[in-house]
C-alpha positions as CSV (number, residue, x, y, z in Angstrom):
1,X,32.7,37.4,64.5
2,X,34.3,40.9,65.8
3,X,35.2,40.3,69.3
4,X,35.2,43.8,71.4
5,X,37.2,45.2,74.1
6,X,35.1,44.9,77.4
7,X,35.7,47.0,80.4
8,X,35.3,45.6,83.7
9,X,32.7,48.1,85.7
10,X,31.4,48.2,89.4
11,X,28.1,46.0,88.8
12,X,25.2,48.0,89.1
13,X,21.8,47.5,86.8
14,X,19.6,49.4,84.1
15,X,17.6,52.0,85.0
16,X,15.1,50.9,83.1
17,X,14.8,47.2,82.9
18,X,16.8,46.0,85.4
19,X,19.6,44.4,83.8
20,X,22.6,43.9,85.5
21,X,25.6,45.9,84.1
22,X,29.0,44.8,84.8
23,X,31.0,45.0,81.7
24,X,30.9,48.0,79.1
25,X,32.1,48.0,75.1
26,X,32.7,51.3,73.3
27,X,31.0,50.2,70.0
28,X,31.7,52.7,68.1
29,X,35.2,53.3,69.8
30,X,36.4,49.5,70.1
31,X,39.1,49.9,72.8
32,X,37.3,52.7,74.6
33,X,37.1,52.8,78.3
34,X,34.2,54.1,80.2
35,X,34.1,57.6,82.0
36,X,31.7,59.2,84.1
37,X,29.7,60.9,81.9
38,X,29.6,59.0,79.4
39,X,26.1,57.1,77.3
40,X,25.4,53.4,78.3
41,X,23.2,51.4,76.1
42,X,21.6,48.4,77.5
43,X,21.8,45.4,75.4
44,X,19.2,44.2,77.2
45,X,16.9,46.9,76.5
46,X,18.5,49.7,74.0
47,X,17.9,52.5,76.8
48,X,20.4,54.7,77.6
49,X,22.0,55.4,81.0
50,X,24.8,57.4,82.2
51,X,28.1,56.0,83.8
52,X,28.4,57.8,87.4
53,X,31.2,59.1,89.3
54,X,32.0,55.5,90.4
55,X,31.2,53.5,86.6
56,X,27.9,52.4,88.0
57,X,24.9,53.1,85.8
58,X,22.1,55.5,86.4
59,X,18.8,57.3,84.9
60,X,20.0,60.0,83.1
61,X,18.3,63.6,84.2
62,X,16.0,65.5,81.6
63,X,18.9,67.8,80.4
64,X,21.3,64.7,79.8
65,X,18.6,62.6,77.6
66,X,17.7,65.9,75.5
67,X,21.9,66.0,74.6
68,X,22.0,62.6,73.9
69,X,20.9,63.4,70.7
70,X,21.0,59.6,69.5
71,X,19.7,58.4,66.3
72,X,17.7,55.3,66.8
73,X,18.6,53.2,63.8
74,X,22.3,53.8,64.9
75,X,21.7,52.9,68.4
76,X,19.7,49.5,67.6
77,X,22.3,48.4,65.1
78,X,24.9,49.2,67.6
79,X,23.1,47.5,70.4
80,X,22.4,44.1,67.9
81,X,26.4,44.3,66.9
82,X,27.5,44.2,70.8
83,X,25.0,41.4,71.6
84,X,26.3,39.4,68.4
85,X,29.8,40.0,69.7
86,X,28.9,38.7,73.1
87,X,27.5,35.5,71.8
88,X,23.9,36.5,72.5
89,X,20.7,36.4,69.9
C-alpha cells in the first residue's frame, strides 16, 4: 500500500457535500504542501474546491472551475488512490 504525505489544514468542510476536510495529500506530487490557490478534491465526493487564504476549503468561483481544466478519469483514479492510501473503500 503507498502511504502519502498528509498535510495538517485548519478543518473546514466540502463545498459540496459537506465533508469535513482537515488533512490534504498532493497525489500527484506526494510530499506536496497545500497553498492557497491551489485544487482540493474531495475523497468524499470527487468535487473540487479551492484552498483559501487560511488552507480552509471553499467553492471555487466560475472563472476558477473553467481553469481547472481537470480530466475526469484522472481525477477519479486519483481520488480512489488517496482513499486506498487512507485505508478507506
Amino acid at each position: 500500500m503507498t502511504t502519502l504525505h498528509e498535510a495538517r489544514v485548519p478543518p473546514s468542510t466540502c463545498p459540496s457535500c459537506g465533508y469535513e476536510v482537515d488533512a490534504a495529500s498532493g497525489v500527484f506530487e506526494p510530499t506536496a504542501e497545500p497553498r492557497p490557490g491551489d485544487v482540493s478534491i474531495c475523497l468524499e465526493c470527487g468535487a473540487a474546491s479551492v484552498f483559501a487564504d487560511d488552507l480552509t476549503v471553499r467553492a471555487p468561483t466560475a472563472a476558477e472551475s473553467a481553469s481547472f481544466g481537470l480530466d475526469v478519469a484522472q481525477t477519479q483514479l486519483a481520488v480512489r488512490a488517496a482513499r486506498r492510501a487512507r485505508g478507506a473503500p
